[in-house]
C-alpha positions as CSV (number, residue, x, y, z in Angstrom):
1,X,74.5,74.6,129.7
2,X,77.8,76.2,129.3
3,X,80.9,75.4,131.1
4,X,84.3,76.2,131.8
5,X,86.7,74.1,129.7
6,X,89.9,72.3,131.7
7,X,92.9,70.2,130.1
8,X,90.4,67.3,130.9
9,X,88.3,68.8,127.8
10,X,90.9,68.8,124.9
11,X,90.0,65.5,123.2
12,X,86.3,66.7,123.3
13,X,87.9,70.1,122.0
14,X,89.7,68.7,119.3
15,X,86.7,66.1,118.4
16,X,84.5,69.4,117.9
17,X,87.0,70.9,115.9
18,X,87.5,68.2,113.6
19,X,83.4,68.4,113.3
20,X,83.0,71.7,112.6
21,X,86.4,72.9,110.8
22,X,86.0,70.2,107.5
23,X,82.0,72.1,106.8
24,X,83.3,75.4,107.9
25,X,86.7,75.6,105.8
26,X,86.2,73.1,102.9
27,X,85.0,75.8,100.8
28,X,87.5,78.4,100.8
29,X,90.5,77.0,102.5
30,X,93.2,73.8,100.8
31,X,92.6,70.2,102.2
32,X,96.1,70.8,102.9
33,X,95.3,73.8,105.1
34,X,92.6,72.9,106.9
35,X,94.8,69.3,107.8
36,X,97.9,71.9,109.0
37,X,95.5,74.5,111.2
38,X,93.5,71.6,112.6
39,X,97.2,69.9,113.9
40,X,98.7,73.5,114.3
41,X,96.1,74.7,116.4
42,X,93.9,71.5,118.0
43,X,96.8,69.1,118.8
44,X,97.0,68.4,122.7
45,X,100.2,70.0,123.2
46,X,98.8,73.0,121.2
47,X,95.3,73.4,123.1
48,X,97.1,72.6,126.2
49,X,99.5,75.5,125.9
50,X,96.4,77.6,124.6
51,X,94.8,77.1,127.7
52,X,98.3,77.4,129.8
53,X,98.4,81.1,128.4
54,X,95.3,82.1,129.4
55,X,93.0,81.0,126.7
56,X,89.5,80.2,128.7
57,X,87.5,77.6,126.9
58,X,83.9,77.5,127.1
59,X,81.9,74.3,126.0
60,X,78.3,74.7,125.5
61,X,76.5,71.2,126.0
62,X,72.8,70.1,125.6
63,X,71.0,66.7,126.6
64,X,74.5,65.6,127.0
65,X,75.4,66.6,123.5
66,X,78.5,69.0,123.0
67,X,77.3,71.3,120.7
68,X,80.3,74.1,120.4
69,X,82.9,75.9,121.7
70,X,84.5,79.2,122.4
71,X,87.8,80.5,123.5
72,X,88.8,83.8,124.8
73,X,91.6,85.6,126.6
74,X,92.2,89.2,127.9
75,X,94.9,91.2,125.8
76,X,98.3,92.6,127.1
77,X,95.5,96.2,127.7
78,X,92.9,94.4,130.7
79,X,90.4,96.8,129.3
80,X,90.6,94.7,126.1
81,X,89.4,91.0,125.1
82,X,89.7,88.7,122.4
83,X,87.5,86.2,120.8
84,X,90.0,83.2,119.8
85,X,87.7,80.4,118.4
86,X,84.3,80.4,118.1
87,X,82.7,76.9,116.9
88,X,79.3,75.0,116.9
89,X,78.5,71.5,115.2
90,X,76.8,71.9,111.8
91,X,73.5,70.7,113.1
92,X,73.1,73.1,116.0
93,X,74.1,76.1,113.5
94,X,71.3,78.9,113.3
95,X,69.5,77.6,116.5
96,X,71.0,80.5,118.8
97,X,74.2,78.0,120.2
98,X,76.9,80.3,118.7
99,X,74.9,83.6,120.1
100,X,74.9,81.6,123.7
101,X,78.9,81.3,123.1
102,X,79.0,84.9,122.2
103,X,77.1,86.3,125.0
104,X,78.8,84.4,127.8
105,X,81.9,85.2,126.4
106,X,80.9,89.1,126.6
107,X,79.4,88.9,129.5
108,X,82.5,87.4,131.1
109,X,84.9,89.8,129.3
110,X,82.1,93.0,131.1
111,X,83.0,91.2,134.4
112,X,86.7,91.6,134.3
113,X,85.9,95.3,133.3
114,X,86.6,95.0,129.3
115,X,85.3,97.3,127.2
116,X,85.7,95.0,124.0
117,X,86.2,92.0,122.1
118,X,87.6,91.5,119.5
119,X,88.4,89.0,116.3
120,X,89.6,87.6,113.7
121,X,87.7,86.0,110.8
122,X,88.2,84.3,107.7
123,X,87.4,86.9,105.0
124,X,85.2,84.4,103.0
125,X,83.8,82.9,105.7
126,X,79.9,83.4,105.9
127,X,80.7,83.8,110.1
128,X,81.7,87.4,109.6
129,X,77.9,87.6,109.1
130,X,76.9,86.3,112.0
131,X,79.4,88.9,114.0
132,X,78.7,91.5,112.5
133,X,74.6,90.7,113.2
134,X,75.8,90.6,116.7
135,X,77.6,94.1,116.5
136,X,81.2,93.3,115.7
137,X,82.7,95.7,112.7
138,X,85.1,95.1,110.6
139,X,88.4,97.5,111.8
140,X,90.7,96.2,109.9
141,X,92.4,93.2,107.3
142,X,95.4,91.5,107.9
143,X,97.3,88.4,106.0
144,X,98.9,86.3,108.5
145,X,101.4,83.5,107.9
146,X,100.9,80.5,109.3
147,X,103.3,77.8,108.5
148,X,103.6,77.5,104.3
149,X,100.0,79.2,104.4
150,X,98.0,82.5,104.9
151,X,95.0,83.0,106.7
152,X,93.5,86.2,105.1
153,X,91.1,87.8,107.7
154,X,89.1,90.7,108.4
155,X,89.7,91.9,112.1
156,X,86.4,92.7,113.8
157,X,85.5,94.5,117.0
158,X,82.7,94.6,119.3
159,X,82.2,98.0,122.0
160,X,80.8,96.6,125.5
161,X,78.8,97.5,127.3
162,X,80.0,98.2,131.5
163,X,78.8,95.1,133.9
164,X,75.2,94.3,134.4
């Protein structure tokens, strides 16, 4: 089941963040950086203001279990979307939970008439696989500070497809 996320949701946000960020990140990314991003971007005040600027969180549960999330916003164009965070708990990885994400996400972004989404992903993170399996393509690069650190991403985009 997935569900609409609500300020009730950020300490289940930032537990699934803390899950998934150390087993994403570890690899390519400081200690030191992944500890900054995870306060910088999944502290209460920070998720709360997230959410106050029109960041819509999606939580995808099972038996119970909260298996990922996904955030989302339209851009300053209506006609254009924007995949924030896209996360799912190592042990539901390649069993379709980030695809679910994805295609609500879409399929709420074709609702409000968008004709893409797009993203930004690590460029050394194995993700931008998975998007671009899914259709995204990589339109750009871009280095962008973040406090005494860079995140160094590929920018991907995804045409959609009018409403069903």
């Amino acid at each position: 089941m997935i569900r609409e996320g609500s300020p009730e949701d950020v300490p289940l946000i930032r537990q699934l963040a803390e899950r998934t960020w150390w087993p994403s990140y570890r690899e390519i990314l400081s200690t030191e950086q992944i500890r900054y991003m995870l306060q910088e971007l999944y502290s209460q005040p920070a998720l709360l203001r997230q959410m106050e600027h029109g960041h819509r969180f999606l939580l995808l549960q099972e038996a119970g279990q909260a298996l990922g999330f996904a955030s989302w916003s339209l851009l300053a164009d209506p006609k254009k979307s924007r995949l924030h965070k896209l996360y799912v708990v190592p042990e539901a990885q390649g069993k379709g939970a980030g695809r679910r994400l994805l295609e609500e996400v879409e399929s709420r972004a074709r609702d409000r008439a968008c004709d893409s989404l797009e993203l930004n992903v690590n460029r050394f993170n194995k993700a931008r696989y998975f998007y671009q399996k899914l259709g995204f393509e990589i339109v750009g690069a871009e280095d962008i500070p973040i406090g005494p650190f860079f995140m160094n991403d590929y920018i991907m985009r995804k045409r959609l497809d009018a409403p069903r």
